[in-house]
C-alpha angles and dihedrals in degrees: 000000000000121000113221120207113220114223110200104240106015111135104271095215092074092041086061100046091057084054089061088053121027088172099061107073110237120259130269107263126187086202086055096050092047078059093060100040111059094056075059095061095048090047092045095060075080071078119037098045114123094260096067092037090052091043091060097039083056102040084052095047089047105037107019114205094348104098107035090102086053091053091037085063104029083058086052091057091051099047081045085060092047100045090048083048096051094047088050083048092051095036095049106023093227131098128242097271097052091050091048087056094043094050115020116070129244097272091042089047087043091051100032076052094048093051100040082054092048090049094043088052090049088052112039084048097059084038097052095037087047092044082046091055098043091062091049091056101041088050091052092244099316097109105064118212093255085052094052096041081059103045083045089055092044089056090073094061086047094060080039096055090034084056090062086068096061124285088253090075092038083055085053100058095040083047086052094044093047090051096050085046088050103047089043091056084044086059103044095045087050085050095053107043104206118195104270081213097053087051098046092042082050097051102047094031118078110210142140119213124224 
């Protein structure tokens, strides 16, 4: 017997035309696919936060070439996290923190929620002092750090509040932001020209310079 997931505002003509059939696959769909993507966008901000970006401008200003092949792969392990999380997700119906509680014991939840708080804390301290900074620099020294560390805390009440008015506009904006990340990498990749060699030869071949 096949399982069939339900997906809230698919055309239901063609819902019930795989019912008909179980054995036919249901049809590709652009209105299907927008479903899925805009939950990727959300999940690929993991990804795109000022920590990683910094630690691979500064991996390439220190050591060149040399550890591409070290990001590349530390980025596969990531999107291999993701995917495993997202097939538990879809199996269970639950997210990452409810199954910890279900099947861990007291002591195991307590220390799994020690260390989430103290990454989250790593992580949300490198992201709100470089988003500080960036102001400063962008306004040419007006905005002052403590300034910036406040506007960049304010931010996360801002997607909160913007959630209130349903996740698919939260998914635009993310879907907007991505895309002005990812054309001002594409110029500045254009403006700097780097050896497409060098990058390739980076990316396949492990090494560690002196």
């Amino acid at each position: 017997e096949t399982e069939k997931v339900l997906i809230v505002g698919i055309d239901e003509e063609e819902d019930a035309d795989y019912d008909d059939d179980p054995g036919n696959s249901p049809k590709f769909s652009w209105k299907k696919l927008w479903l899925f993507t805009g939950p990727g966008f959300l999940m690929s901000i993991a990804f795109l936060d000022p920590g990683n970006l910094e630690s691979d401008l500064q991996a390439g200003a220190i050591a060149g070439y040399s550890l591409i092949w070290l990001l590349m792969w530390a980025t596969a392990i990531g999107l291999l996290i993701q995917l495993l999380s997202a097939r538990l997700g879809v199996a269970t119906g639950r997210h990452l923190a409810e199954l910890c509680r279900e099947e861990y014991p007291t002591w195991a939840r307590m220390v799994l929620w020690i260390m989430a708080e103290i990454a989250l804390i790593g992580a949300d301290i490198q992201e709100v002092i470089g988003s500080a900074i960036a102001i400063k620099i962008l306004s040419n020294g007006l905005v002052p750090l403590w300034a910036g560390v406040v506007i960049t805390a304010l931010d996360c009440f801002i997607f909160l509040f913007l959630e209130n008015y349903g996740i698919r506009k939260l998914e635009a904006v993310f879907a907007i932001l991505i895309a002005t990340m990812a054309l001002a990498f594409a110029w500045m990749f254009g403006q700097t020209k780097p050896s497409g060699t060098e990058l390739l030869v980076g990316a396949l071949v492990p090494k560690l310079s002196s």
